[in-house]
MDAnalysis code that builds the backbone (N, CA, C; Angstrom):
import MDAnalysis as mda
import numpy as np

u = mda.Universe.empty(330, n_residues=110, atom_resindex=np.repeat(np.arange(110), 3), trajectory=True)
u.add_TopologyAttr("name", ["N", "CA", "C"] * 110)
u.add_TopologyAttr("resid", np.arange(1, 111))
u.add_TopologyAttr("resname", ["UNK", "UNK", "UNK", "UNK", "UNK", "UNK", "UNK", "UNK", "UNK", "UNK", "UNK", "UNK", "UNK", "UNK", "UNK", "UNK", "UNK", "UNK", "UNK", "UNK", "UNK", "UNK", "UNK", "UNK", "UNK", "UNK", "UNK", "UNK", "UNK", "UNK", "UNK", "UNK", "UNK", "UNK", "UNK", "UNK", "UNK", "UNK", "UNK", "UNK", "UNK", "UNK", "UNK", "UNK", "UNK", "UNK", "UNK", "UNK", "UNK", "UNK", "UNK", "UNK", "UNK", "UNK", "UNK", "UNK", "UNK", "UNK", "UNK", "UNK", "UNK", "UNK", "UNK", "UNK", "UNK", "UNK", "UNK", "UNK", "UNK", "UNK", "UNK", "UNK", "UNK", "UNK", "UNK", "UNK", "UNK", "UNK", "UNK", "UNK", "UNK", "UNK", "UNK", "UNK", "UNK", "UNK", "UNK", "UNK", "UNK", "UNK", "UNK", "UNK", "UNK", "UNK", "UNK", "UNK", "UNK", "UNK", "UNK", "UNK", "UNK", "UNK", "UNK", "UNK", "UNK", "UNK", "UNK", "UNK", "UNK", "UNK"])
u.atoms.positions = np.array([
    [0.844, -1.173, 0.000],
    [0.000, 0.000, 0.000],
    [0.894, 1.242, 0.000],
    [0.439, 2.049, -0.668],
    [1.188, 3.300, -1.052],
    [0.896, 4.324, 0.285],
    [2.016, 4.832, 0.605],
    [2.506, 5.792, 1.872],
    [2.619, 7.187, 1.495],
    [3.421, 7.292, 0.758],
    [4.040, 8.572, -0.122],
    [4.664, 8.551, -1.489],
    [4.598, 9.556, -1.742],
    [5.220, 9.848, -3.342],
    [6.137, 11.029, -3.401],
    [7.094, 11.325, -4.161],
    [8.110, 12.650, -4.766],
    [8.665, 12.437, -5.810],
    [8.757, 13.318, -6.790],
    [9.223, 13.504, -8.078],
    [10.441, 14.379, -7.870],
    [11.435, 13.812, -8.726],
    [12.454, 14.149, -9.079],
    [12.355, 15.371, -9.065],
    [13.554, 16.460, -9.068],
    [13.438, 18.165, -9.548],
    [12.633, 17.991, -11.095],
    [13.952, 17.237, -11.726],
    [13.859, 17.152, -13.080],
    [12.623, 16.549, -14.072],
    [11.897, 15.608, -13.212],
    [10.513, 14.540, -13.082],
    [10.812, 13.404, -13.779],
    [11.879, 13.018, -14.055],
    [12.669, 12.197, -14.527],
    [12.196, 10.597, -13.966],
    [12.369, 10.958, -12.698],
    [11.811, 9.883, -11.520],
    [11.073, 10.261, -10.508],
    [9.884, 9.081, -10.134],
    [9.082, 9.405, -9.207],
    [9.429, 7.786, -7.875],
    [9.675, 8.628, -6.825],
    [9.984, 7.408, -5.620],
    [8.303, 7.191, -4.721],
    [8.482, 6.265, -4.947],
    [6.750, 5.957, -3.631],
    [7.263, 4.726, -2.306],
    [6.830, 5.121, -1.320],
    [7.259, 4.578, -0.460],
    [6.193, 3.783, 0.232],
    [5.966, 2.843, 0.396],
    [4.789, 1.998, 1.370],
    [5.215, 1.119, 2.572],
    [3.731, 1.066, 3.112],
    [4.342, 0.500, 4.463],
    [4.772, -0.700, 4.891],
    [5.343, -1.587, 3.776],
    [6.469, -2.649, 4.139],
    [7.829, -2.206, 3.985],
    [8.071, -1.253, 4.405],
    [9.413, -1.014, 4.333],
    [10.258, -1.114, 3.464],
    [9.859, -0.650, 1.662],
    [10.361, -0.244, 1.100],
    [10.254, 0.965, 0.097],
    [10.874, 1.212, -0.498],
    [11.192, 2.813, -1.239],
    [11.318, 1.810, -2.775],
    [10.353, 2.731, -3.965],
    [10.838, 1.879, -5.157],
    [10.578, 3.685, -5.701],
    [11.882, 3.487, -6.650],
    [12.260, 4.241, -8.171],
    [11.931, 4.055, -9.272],
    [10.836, 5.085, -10.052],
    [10.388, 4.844, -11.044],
    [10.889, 5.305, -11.783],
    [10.709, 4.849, -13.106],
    [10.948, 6.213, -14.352],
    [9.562, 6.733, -14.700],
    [9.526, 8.174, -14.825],
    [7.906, 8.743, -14.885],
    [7.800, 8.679, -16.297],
    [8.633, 8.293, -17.389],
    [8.460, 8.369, -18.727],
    [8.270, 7.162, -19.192],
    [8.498, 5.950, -18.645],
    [8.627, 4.505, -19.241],
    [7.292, 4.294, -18.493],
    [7.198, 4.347, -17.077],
    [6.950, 3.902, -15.516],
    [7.600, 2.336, -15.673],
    [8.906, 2.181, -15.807],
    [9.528, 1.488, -15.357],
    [10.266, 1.143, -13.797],
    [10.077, 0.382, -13.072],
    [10.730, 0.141, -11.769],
    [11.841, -0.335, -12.294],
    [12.178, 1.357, -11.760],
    [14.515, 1.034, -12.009],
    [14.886, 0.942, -10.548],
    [14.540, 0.948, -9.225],
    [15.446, 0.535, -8.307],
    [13.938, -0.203, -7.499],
    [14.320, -0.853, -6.082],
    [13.576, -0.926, -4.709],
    [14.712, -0.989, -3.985],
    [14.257, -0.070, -2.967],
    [15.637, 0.012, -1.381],
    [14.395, -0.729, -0.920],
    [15.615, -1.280, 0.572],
    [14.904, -1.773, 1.483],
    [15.664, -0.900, 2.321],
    [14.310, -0.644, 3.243],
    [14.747, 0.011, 4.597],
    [14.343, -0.252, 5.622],
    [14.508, -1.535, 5.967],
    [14.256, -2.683, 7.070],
    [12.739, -2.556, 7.815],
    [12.493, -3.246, 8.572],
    [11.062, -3.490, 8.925],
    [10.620, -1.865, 9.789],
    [10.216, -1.549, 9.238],
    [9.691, -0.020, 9.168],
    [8.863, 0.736, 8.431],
    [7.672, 1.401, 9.056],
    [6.969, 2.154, 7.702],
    [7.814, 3.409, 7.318],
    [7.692, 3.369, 5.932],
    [8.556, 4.387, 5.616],
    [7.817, 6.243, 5.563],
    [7.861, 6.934, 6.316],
    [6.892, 7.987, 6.235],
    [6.996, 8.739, 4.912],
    [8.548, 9.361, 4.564],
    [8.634, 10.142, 3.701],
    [9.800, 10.292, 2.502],
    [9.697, 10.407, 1.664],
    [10.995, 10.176, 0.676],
    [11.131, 11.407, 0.009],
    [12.257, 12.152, -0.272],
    [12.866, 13.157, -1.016],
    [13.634, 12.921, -1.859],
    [13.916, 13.724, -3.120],
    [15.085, 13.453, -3.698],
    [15.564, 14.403, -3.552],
    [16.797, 14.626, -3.588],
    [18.153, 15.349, -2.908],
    [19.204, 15.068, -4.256],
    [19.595, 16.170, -5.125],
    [20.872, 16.189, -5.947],
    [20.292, 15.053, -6.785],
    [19.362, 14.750, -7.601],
    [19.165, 13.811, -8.426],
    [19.704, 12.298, -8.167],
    [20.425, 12.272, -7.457],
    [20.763, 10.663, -7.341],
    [21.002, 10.195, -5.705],
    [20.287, 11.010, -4.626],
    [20.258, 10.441, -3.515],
    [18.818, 11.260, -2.621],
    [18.763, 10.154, -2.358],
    [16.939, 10.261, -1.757],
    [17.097, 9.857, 0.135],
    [15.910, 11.102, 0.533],
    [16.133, 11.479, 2.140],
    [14.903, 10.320, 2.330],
    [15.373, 9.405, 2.893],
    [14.350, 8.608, 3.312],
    [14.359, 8.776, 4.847],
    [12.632, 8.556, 5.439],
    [12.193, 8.724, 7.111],
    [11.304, 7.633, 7.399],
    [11.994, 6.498, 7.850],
    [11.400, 5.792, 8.569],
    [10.650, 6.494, 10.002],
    [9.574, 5.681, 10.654],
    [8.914, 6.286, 11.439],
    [9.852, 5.946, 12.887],
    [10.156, 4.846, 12.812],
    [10.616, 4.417, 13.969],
    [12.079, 4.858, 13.962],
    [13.091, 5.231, 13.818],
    [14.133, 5.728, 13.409],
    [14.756, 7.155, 12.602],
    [15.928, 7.132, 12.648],
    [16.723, 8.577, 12.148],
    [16.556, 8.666, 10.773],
    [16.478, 9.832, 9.960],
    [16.504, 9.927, 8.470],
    [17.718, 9.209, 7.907],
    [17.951, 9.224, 6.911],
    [18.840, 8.608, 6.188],
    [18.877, 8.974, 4.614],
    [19.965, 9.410, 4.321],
    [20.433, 9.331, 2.555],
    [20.645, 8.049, 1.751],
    [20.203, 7.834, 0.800],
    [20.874, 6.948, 0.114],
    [20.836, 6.898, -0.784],
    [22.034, 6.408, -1.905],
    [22.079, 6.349, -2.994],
    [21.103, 5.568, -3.937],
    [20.950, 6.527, -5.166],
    [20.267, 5.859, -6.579],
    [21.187, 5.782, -7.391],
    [22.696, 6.052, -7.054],
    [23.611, 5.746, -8.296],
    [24.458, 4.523, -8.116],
    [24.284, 3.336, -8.933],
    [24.709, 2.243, -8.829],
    [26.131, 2.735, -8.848],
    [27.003, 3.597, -9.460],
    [27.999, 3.789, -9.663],
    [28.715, 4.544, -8.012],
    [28.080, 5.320, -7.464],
    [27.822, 5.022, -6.365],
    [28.209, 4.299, -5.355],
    [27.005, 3.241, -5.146],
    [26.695, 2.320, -4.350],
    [27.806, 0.968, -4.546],
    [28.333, 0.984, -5.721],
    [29.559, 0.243, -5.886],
    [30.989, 0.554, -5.242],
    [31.061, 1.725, -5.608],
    [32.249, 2.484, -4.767],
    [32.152, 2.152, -3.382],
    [31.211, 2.560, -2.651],
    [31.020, 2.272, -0.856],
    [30.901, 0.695, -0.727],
    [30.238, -0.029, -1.648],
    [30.390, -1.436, -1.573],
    [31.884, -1.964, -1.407],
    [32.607, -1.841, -2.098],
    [33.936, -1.545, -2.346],
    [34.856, -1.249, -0.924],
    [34.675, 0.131, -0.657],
    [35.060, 0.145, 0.626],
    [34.915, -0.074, 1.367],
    [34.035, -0.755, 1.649],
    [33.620, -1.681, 2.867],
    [34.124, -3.275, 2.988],
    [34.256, -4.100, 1.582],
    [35.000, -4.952, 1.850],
    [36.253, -5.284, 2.615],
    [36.243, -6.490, 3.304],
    [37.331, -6.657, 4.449],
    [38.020, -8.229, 4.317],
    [38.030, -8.652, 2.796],
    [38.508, -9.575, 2.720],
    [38.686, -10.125, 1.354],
    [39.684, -10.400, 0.746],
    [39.318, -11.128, -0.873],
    [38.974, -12.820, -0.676],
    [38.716, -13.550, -1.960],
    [37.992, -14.281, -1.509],
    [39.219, -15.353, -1.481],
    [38.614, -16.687, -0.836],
    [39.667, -17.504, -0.931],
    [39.757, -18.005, -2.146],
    [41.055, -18.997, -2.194],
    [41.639, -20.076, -3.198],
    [40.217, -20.941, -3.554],
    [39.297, -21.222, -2.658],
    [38.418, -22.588, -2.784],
    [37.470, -21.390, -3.722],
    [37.215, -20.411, -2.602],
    [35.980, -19.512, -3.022],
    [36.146, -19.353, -5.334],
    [37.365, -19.321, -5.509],
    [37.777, -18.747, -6.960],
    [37.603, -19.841, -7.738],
    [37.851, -20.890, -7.439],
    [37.849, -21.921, -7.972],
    [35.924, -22.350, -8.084],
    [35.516, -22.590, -7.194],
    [34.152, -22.509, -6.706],
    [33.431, -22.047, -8.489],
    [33.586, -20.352, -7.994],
    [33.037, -19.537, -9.039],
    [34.006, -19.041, -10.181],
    [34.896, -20.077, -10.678],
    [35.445, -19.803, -11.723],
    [35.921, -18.214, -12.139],
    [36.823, -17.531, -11.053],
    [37.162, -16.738, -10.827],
    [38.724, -16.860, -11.366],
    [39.414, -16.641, -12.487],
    [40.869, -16.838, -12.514],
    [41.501, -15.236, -13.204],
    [42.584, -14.835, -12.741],
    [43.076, -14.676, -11.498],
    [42.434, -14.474, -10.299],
    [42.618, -15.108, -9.087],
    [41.776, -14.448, -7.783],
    [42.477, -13.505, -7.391],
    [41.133, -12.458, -7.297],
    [41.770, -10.951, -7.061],
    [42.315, -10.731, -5.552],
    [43.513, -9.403, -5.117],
    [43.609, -9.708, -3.760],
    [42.652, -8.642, -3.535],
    [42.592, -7.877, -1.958],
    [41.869, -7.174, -1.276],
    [41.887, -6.171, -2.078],
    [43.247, -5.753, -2.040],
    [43.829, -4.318, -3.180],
    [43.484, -4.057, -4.082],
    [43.157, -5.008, -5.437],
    [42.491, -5.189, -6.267],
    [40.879, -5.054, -6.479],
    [40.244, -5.604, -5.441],
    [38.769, -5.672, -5.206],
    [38.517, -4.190, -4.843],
    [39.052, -3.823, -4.036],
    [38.716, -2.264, -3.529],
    [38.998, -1.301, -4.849],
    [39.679, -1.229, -5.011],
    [40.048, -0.632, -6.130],
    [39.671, -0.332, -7.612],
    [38.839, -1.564, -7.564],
    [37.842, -1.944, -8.552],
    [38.641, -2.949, -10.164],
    [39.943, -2.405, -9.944],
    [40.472, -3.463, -11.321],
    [41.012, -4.658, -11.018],
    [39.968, -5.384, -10.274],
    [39.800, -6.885, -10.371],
    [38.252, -6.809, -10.908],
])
């Protein structure tokens, strides 16, 4: 069930938020669903977009929060957050050759 709605500056995209606790990204020209966040078991009260590619989401039970709509983005912080490359078994596993080290993974040219 639908909670809220906001359109892009640009109207490019429209975000609607409902009360299972997620946020989905439309395109207002296709109405294609190009993203869904989850923002954990929470109704979501209100969604903004902020700078075209990051949206003020307000859960009720909790602090606001930013987050990214740019996969390009959300890769980078993915990235830095890793704390491990994978193992010897793990590469082999998923046909991974060369296995990248940590340095590599963060960095993105693995």
């Amino acid at each position: 069930m639908l909670r809220d709605i906001d359109v892009s500056r640009d109207g490019s995209m429209i975000a609607t938020a409902d009360f299972d606790g997620f946020v989905d990204i439309w395109d207002s020209r296709t109405g294609d669903l190009i993203q869904t966040i989850p923002v954990g078991d929470t109704r979501v009260s209100v969604s903004s977009f902020l700078e075209e590619q990051h949206l003020l989401v307000i859960p009720v039970d909790r602090p606001a929060m930013v987050v990214t709509i740019d996969v390009s983005e959300l890769i980078d912080i993915a990235r830095s957050q890793v704390t491990r490359s994978f193992t010897e078994g793990e590469c082999t596993t998923y046909h991974i050759d060369p296995c990248p080290t940590l340095e590599e993974i963060q960095s993105g040219s693995a």
